[in-house]
N, CA, C and O atoms as a GROMACS GRO file, in nm:
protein
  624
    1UNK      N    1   4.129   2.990   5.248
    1UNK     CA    2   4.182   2.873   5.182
    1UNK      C    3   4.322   2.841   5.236
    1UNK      O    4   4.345   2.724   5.266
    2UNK      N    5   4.401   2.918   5.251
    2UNK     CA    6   4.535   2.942   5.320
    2UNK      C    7   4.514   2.850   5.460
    2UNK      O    8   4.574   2.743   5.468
    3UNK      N    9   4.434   2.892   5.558
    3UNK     CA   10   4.444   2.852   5.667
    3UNK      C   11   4.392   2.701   5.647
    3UNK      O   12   4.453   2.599   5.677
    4UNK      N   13   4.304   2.708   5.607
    4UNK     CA   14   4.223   2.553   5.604
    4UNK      C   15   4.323   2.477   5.538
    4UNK      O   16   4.322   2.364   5.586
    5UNK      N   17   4.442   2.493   5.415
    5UNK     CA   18   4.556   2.428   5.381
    5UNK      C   19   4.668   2.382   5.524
    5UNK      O   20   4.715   2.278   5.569
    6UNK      N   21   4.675   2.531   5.556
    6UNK     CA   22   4.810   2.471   5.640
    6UNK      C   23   4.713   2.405   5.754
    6UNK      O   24   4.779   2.317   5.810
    7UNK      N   25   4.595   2.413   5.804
    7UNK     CA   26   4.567   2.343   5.929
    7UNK      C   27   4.554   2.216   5.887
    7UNK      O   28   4.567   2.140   5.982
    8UNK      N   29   4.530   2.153   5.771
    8UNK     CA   30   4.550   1.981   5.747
    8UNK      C   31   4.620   1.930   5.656
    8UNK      O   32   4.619   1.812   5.622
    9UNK      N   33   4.696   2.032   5.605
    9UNK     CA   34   4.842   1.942   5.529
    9UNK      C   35   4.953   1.991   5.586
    9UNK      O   36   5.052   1.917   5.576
   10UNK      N   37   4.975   2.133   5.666
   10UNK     CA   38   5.111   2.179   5.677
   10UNK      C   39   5.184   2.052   5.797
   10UNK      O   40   5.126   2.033   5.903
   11UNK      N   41   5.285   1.992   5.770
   11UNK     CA   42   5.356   1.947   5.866
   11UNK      C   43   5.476   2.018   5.958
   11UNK      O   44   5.596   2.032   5.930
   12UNK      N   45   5.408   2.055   6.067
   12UNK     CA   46   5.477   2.132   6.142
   12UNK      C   47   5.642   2.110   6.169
   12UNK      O   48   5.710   2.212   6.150
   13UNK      N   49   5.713   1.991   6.210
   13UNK     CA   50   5.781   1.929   6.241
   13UNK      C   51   5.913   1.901   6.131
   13UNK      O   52   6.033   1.879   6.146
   14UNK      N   53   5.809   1.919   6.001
   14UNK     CA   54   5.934   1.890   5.864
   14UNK      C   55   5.936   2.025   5.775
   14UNK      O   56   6.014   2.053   5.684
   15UNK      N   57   5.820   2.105   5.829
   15UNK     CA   58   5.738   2.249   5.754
   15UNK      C   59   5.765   2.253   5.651
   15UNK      O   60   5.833   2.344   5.606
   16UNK      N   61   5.716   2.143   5.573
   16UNK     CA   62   5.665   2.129   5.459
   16UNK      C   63   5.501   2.032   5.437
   16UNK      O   64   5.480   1.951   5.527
   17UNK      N   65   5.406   2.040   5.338
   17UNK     CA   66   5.337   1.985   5.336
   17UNK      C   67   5.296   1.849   5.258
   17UNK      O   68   5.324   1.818   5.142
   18UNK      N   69   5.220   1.775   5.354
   18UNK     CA   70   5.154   1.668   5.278
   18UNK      C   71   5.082   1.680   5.200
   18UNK      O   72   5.011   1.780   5.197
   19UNK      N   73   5.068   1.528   5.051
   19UNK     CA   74   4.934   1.562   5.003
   19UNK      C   75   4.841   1.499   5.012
   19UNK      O   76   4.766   1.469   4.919
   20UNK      N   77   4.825   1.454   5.175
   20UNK     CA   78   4.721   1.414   5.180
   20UNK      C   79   4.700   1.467   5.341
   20UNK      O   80   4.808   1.480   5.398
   21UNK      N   81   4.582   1.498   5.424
   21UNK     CA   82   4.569   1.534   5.502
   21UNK      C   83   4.604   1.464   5.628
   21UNK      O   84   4.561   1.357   5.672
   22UNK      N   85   4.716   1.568   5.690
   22UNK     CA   86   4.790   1.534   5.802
   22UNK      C   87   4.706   1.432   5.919
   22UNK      O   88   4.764   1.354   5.994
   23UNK      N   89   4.566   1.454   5.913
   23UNK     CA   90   4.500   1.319   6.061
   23UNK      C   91   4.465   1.222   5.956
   23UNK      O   92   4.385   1.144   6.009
   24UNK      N   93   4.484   1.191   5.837
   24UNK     CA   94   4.435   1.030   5.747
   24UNK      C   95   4.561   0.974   5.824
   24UNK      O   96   4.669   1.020   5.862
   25UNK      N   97   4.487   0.842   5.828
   25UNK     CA   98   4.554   0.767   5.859
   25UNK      C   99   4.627   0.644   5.802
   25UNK      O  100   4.610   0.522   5.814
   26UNK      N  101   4.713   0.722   5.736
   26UNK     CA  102   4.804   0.660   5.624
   26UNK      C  103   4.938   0.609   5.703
   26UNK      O  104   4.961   0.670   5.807
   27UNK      N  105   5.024   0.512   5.669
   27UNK     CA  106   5.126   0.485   5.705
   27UNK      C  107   5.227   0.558   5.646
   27UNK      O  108   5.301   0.612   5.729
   28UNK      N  109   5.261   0.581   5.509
   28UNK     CA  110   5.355   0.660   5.459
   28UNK      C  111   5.241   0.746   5.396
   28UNK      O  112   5.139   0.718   5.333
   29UNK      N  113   5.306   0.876   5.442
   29UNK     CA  114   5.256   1.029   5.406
   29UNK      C  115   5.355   1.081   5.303
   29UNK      O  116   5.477   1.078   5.285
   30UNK      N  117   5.279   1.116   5.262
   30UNK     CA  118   5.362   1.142   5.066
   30UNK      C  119   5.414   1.267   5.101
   30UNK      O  120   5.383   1.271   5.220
   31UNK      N  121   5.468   1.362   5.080
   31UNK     CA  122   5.546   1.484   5.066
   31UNK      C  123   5.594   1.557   4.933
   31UNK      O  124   5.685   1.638   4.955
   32UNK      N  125   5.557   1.548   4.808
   32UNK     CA  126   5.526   1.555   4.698
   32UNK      C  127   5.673   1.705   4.674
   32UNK      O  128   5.607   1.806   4.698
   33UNK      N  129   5.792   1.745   4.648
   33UNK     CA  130   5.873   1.823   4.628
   33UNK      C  131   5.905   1.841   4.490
   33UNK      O  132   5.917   1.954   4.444
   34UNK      N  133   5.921   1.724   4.412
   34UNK     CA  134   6.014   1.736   4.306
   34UNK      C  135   5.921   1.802   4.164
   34UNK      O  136   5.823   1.740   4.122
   35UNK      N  137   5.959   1.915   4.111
   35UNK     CA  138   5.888   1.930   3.995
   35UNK      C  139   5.938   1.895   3.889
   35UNK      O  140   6.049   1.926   3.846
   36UNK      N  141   5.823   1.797   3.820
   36UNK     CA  142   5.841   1.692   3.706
   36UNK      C  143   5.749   1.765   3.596
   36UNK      O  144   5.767   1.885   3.577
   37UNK      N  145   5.674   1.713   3.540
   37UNK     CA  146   5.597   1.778   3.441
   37UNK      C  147   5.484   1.901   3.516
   37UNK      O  148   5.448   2.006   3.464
   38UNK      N  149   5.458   1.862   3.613
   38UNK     CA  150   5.391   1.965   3.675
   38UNK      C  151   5.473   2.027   3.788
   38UNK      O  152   5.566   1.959   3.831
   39UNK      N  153   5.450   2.151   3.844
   39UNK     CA  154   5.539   2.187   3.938
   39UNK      C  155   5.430   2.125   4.119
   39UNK      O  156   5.314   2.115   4.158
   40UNK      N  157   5.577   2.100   4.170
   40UNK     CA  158   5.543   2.000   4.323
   40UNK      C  159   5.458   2.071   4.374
   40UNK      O  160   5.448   2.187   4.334
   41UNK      N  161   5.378   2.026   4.471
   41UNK     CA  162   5.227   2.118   4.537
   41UNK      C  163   5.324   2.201   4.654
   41UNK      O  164   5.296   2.312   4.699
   42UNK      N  165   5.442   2.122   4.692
   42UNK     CA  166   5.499   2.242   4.801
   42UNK      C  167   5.560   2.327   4.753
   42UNK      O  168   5.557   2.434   4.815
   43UNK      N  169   5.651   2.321   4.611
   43UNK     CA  170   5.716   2.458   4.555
   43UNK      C  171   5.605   2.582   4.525
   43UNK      O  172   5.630   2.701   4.543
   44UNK      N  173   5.489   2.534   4.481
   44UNK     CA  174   5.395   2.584   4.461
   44UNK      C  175   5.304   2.690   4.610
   44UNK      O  176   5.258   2.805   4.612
   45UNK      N  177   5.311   2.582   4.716
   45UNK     CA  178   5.249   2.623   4.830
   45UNK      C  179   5.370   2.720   4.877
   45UNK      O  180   5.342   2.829   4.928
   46UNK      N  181   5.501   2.682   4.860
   46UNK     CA  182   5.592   2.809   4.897
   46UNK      C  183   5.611   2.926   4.865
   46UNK      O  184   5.655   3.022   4.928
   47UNK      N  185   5.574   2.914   4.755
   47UNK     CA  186   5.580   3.008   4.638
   47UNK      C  187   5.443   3.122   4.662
   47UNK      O  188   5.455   3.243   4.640
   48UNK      N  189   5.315   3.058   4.713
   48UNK     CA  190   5.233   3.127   4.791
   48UNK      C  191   5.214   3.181   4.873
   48UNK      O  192   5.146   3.279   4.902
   49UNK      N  193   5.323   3.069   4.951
   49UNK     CA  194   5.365   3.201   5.108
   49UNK      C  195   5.420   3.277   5.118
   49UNK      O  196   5.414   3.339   5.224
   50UNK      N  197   5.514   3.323   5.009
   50UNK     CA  198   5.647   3.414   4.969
   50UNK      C  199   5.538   3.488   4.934
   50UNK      O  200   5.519   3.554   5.036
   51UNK      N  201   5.408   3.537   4.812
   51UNK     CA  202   5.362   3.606   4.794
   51UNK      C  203   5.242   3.645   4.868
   51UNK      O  204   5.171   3.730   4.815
   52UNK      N  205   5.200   3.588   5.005
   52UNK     CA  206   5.061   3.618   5.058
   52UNK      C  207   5.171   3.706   5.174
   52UNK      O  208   5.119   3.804   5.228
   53UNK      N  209   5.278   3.683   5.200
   53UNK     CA  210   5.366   3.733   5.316
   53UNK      C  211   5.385   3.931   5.216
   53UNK      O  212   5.369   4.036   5.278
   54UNK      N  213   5.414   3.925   5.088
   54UNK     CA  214   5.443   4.070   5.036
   54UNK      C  215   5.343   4.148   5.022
   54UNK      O  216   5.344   4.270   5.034
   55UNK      N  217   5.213   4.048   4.983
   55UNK     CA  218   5.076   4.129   4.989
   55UNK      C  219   5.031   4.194   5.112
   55UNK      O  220   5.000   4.311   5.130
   56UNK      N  221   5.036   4.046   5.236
   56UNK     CA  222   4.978   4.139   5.322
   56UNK      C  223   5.065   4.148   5.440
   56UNK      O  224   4.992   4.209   5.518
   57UNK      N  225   5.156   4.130   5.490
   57UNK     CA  226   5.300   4.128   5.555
   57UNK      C  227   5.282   4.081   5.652
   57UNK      O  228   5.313   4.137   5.757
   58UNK      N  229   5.212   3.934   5.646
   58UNK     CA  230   5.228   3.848   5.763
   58UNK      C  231   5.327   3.789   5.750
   58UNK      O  232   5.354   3.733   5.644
   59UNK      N  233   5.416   3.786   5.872
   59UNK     CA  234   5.563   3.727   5.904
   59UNK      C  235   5.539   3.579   5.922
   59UNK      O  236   5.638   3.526   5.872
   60UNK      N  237   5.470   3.499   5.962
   60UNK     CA  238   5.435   3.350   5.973
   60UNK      C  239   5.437   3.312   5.814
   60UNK      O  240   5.488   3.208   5.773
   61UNK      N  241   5.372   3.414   5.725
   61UNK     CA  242   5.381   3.359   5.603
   61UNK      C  243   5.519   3.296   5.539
   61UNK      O  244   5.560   3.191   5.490
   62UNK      N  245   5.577   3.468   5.581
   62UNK     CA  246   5.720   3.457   5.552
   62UNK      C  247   5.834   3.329   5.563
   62UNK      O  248   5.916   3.263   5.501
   63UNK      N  249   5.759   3.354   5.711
   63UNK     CA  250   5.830   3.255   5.769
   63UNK      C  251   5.849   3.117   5.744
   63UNK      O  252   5.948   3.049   5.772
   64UNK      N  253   5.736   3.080   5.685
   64UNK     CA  254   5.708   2.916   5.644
   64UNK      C  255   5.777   2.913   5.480
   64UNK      O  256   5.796   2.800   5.436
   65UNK      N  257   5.809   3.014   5.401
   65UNK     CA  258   5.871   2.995   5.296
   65UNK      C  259   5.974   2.966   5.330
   65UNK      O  260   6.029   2.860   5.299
   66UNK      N  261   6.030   3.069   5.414
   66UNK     CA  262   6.170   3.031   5.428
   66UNK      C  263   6.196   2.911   5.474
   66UNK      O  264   6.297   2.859   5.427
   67UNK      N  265   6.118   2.833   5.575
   67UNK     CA  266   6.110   2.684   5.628
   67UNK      C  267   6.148   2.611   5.528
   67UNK      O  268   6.247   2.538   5.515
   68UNK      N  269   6.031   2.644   5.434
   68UNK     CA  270   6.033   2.549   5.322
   68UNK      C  271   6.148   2.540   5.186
   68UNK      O  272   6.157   2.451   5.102
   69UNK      N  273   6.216   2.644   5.197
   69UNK     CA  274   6.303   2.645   5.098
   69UNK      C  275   6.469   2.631   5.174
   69UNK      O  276   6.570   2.601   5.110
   70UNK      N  277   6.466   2.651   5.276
   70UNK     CA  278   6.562   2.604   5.376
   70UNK      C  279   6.578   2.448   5.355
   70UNK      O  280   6.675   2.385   5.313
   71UNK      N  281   6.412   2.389   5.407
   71UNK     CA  282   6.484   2.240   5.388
   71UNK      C  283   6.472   2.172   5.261
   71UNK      O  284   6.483   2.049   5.260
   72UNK      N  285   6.453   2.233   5.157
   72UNK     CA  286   6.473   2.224   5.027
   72UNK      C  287   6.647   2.239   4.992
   72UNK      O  288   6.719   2.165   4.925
   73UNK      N  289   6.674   2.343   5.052
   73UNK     CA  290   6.813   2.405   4.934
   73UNK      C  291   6.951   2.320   4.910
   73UNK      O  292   7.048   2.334   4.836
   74UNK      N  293   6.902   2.201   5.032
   74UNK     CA  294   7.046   2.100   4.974
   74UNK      C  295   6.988   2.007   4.828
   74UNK      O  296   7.055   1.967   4.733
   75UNK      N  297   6.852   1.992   4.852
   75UNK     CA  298   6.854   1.877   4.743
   75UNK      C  299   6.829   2.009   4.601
   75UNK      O  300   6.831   1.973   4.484
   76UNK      N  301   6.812   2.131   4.636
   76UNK     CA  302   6.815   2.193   4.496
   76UNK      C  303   7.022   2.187   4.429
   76UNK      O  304   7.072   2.182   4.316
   77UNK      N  305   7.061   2.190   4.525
   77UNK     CA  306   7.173   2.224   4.520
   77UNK      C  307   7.286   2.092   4.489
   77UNK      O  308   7.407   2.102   4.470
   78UNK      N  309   7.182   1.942   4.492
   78UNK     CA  310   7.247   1.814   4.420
   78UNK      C  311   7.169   1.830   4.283
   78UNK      O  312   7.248   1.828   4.188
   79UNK      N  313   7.058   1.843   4.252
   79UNK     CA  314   6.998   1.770   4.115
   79UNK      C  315   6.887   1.913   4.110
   79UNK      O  316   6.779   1.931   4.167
   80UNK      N  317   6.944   1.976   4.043
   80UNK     CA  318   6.865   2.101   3.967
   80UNK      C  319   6.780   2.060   3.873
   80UNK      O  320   6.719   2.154   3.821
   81UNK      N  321   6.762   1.984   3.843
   81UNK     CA  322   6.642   1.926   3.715
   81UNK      C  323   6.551   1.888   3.731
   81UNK      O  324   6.472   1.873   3.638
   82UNK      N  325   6.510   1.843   3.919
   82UNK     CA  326   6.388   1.867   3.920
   82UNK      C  327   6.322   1.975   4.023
   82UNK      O  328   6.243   1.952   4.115
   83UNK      N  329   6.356   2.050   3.998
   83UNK     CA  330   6.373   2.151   4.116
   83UNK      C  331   6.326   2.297   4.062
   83UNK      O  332   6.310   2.384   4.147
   84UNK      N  333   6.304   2.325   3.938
   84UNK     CA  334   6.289   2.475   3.879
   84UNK      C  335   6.183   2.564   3.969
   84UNK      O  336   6.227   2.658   4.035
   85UNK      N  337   6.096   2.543   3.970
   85UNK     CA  338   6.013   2.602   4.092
   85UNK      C  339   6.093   2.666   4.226
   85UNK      O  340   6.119   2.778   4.271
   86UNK      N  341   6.114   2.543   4.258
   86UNK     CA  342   6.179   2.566   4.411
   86UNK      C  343   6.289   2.703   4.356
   86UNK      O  344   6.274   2.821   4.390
   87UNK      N  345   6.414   2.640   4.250
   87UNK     CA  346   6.480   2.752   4.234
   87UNK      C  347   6.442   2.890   4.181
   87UNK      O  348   6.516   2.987   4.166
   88UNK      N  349   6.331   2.881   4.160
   88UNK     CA  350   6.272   3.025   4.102
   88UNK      C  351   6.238   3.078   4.238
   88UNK      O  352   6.298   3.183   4.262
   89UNK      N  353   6.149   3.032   4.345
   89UNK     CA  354   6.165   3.129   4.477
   89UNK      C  355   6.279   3.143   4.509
   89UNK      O  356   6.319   3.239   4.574
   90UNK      N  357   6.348   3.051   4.468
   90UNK     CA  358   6.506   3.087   4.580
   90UNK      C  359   6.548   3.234   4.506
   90UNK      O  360   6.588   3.331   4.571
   91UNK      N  361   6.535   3.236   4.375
   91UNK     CA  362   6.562   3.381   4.325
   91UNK      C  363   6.497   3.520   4.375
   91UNK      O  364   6.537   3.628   4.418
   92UNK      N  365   6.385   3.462   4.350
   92UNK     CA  366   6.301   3.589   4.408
   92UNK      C  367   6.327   3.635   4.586
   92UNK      O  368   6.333   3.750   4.628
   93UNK      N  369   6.338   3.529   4.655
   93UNK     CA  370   6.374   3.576   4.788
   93UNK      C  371   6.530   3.648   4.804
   93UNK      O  372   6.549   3.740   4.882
   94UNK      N  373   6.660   3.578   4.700
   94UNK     CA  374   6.756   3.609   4.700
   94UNK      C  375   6.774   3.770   4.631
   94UNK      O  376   6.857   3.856   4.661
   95UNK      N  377   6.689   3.774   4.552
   95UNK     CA  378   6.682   3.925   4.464
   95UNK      C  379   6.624   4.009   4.523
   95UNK      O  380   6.610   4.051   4.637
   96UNK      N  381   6.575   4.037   4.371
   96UNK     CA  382   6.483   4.162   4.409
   96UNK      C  383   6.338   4.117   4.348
   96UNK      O  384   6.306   4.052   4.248
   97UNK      N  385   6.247   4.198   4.481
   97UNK     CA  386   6.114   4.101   4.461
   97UNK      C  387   6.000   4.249   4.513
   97UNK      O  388   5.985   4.292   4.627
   98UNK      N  389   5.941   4.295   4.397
   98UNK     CA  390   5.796   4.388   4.435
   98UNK      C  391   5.753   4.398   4.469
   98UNK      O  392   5.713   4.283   4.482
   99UNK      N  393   5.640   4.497   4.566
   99UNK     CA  394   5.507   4.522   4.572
   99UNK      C  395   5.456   4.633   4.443
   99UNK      O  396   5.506   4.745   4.438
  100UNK      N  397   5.395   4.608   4.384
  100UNK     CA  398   5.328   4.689   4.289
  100UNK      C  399   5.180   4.762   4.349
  100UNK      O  400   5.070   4.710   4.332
  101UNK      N  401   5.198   4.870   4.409
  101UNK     CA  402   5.046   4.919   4.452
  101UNK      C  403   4.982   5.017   4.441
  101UNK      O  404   5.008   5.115   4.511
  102UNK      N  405   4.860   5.018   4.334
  102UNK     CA  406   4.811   5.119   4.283
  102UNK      C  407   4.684   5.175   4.368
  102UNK      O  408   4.617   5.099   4.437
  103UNK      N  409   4.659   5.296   4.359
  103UNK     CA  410   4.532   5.365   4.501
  103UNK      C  411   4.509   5.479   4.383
  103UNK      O  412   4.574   5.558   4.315
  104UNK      N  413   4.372   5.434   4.404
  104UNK     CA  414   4.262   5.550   4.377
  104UNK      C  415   4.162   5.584   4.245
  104UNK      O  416   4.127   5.492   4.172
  105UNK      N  417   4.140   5.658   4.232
  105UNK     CA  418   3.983   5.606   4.139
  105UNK      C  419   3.999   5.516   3.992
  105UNK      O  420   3.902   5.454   3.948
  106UNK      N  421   4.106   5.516   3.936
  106UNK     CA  422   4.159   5.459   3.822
  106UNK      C  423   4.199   5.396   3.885
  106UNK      O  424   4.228   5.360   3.771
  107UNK      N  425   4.272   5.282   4.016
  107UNK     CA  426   4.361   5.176   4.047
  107UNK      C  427   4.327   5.082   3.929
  107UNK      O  428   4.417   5.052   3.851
  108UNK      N  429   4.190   5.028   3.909
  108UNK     CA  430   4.203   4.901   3.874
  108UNK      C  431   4.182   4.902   3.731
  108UNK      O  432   4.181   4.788   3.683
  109UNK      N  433   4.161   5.017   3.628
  109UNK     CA  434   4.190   5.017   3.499
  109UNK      C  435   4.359   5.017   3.496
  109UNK      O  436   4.396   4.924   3.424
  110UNK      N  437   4.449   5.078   3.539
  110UNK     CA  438   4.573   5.097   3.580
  110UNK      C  439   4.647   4.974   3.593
  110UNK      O  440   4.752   4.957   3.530
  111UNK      N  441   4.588   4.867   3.690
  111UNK     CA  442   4.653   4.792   3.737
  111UNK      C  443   4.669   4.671   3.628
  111UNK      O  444   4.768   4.604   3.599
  112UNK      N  445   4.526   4.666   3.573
  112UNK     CA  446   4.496   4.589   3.448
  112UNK      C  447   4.603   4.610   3.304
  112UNK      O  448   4.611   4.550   3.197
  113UNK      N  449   4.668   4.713   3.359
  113UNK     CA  450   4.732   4.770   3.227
  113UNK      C  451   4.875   4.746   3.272
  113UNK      O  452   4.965   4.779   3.195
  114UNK      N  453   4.896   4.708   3.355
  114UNK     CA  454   5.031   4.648   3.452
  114UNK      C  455   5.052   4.519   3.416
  114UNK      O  456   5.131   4.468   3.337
  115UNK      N  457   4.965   4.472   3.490
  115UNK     CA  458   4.962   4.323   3.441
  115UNK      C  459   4.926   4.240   3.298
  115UNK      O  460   4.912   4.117   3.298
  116UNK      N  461   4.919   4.283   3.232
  116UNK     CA  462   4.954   4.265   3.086
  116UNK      C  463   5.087   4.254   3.027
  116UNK      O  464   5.112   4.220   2.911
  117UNK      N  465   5.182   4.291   3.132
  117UNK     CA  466   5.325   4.272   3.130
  117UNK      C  467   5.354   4.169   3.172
  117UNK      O  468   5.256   4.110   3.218
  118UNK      N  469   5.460   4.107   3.179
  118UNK     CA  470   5.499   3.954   3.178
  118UNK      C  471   5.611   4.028   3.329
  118UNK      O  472   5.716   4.079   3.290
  119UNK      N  473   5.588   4.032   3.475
  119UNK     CA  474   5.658   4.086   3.578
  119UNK      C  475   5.667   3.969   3.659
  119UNK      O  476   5.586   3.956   3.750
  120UNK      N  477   5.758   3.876   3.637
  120UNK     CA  478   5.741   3.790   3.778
  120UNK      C  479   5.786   3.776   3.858
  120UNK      O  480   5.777   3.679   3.933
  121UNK      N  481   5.867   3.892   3.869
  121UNK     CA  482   5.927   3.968   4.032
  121UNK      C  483   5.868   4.067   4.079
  121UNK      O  484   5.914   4.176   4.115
  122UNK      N  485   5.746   4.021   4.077
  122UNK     CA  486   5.605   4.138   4.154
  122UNK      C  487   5.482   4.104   4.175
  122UNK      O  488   5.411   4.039   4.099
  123UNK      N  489   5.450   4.159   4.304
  123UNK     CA  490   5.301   4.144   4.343
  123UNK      C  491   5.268   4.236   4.300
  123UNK      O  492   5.350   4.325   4.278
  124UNK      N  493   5.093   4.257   4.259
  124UNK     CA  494   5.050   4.348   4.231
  124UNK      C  495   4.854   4.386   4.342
  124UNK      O  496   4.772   4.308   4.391
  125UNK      N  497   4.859   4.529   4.334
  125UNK     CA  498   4.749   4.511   4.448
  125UNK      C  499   4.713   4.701   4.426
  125UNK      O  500   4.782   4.803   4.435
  126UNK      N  501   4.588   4.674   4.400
  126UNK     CA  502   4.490   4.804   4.421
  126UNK      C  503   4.388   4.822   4.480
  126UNK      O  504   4.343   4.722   4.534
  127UNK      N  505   4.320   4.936   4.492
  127UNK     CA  506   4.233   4.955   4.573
  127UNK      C  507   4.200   5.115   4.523
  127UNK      O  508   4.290   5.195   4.496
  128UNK      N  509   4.034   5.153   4.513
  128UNK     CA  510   3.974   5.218   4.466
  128UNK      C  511   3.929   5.331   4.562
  128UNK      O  512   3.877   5.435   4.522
  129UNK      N  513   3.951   5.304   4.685
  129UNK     CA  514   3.905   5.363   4.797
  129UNK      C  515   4.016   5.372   4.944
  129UNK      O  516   4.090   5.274   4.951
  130UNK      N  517   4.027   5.441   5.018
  130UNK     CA  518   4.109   5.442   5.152
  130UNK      C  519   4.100   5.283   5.204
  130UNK      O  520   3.999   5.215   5.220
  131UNK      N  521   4.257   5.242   5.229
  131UNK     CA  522   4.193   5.098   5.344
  131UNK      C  523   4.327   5.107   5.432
  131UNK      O  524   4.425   5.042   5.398
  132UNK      N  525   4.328   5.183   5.538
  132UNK     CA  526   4.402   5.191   5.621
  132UNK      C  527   4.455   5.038   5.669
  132UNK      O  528   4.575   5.009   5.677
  133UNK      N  529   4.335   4.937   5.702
  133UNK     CA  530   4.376   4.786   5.748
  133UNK      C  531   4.459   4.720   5.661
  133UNK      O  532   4.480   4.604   5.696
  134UNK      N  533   4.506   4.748   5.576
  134UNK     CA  534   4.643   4.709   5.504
  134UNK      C  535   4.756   4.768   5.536
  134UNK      O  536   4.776   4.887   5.560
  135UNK      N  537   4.849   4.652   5.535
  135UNK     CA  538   4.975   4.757   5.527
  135UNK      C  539   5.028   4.885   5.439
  135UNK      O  540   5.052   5.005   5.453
  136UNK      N  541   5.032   4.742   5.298
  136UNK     CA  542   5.056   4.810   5.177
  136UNK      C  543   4.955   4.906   5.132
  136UNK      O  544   4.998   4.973   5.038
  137UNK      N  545   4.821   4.941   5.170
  137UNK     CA  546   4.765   5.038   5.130
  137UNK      C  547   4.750   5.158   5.213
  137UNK      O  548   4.672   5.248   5.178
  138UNK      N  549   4.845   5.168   5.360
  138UNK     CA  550   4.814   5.237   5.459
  138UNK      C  551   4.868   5.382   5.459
  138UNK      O  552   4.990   5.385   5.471
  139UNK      N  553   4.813   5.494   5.449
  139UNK     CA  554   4.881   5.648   5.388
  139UNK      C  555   4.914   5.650   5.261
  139UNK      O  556   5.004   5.728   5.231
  140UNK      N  557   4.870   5.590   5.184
  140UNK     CA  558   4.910   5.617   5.034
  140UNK      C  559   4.734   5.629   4.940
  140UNK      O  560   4.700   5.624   4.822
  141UNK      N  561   4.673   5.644   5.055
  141UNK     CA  562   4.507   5.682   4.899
  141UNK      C  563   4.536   5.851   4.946
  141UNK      O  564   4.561   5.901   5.056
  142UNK      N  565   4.516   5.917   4.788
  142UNK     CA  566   4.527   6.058   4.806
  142UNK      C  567   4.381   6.130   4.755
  142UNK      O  568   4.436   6.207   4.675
  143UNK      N  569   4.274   6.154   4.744
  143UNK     CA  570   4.127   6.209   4.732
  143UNK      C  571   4.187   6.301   4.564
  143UNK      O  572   4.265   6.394   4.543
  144UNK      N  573   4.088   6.204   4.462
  144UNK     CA  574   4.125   6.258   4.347
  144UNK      C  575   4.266   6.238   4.237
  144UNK      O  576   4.288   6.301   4.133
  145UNK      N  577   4.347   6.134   4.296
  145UNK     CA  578   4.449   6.085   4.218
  145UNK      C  579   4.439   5.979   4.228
  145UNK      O  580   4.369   5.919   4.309
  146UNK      N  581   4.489   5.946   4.168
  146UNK     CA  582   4.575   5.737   4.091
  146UNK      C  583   4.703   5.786   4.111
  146UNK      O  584   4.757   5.879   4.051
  147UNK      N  585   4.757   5.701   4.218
  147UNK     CA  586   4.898   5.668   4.208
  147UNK      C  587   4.965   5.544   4.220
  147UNK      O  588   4.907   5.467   4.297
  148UNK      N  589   5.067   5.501   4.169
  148UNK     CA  590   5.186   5.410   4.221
  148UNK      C  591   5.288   5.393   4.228
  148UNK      O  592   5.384   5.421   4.156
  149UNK      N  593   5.270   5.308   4.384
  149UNK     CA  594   5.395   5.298   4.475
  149UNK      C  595   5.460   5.160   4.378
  149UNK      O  596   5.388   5.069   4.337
  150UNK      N  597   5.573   5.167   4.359
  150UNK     CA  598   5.692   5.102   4.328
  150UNK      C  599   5.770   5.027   4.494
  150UNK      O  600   5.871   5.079   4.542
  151UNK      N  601   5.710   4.920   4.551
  151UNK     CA  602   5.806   4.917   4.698
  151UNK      C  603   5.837   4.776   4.692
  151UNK      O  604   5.783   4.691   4.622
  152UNK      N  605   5.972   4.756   4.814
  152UNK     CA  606   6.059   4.638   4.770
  152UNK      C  607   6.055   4.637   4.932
  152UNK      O  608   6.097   4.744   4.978
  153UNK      N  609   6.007   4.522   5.048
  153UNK     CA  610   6.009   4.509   5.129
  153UNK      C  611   5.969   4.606   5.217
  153UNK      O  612   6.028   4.645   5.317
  154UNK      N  613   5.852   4.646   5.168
  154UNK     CA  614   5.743   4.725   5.220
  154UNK      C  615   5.808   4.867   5.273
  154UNK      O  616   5.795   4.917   5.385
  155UNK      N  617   5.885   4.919   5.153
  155UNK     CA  618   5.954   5.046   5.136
  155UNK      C  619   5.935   5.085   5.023
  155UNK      O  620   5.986   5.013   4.937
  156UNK      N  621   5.844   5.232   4.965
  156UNK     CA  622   5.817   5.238   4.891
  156UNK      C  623   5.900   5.359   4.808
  156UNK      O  624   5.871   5.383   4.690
   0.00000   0.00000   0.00000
């Protein structure tokens, strides 16, 4: 879903997205930022890339948040009122921001019992079995325990 988003709304050039797909052939292309009663589809889409980048530590992810809140941070920084979104990543990137990752035969009763907490300076992510192809799950399943890692920029 990620890819099929940024391959026909991401605008490379302003790296932020349209909401309508980048080859329509519209004369003015909407760019949708400001959160009003609902929050903007790009604070939102940033806000996704900030968390698909901690889950699985693709740097392009990363990278496009920061794009996006870069060319955001002057207009957060005239009129904060419509902007709460946007300024809530700016916190989380400016702070302190989680990986929550639980491994092994209890992960996902465990994890369920995590998230029942109100944490919104954290990802959260388990797994029941070894999965080396992750970052965040890579040397941490131990044969016969439930554990969790507590890590903050993929330092646990």
């Amino acid at each position: 879903m990620t890819a099929w988003t940024l391959k026909y709304f991401y605008n490379e050039d302003e790296n932020i997205f349209y909401s309508t797909a980048v080859q329509d052939r519209i004369i003015q292309k909407d760019m949708e930022v400001s959160d009003v009663t609902l929050p903007s589809s790009n604070a939102v889409m940033a806000l996704n890339m900030f968390r698909l980048a901690k889950l699985t530590g693709t740097f392009s992810f990363q990278n496009k948040a920061d794009q996006m809140t870069r060319w955001m941070a002057r207009r957060v920084l005239e009129n904060t009122l419509y902007i709460s979104h946007w300024a809530e990543l700016m916190l989380y990137q400016k702070g302190s921001y989680y990986e929550v990752v639980v491994v092994g035969e209890k992960a996902e009763a465990l994890i369920g019992e995590l998230r029942r907490e109100y944490l919104p300076q954290a990802v959260f992510a388990f797994s029941k079995v070894p999965d080396e192809s992750r970052p965040l799950f890579a040397g941490r399943y131990k044969p016969d325990e439930t554990l969790i890692y507590i890590c903050r920029d993929k330092s646990c």
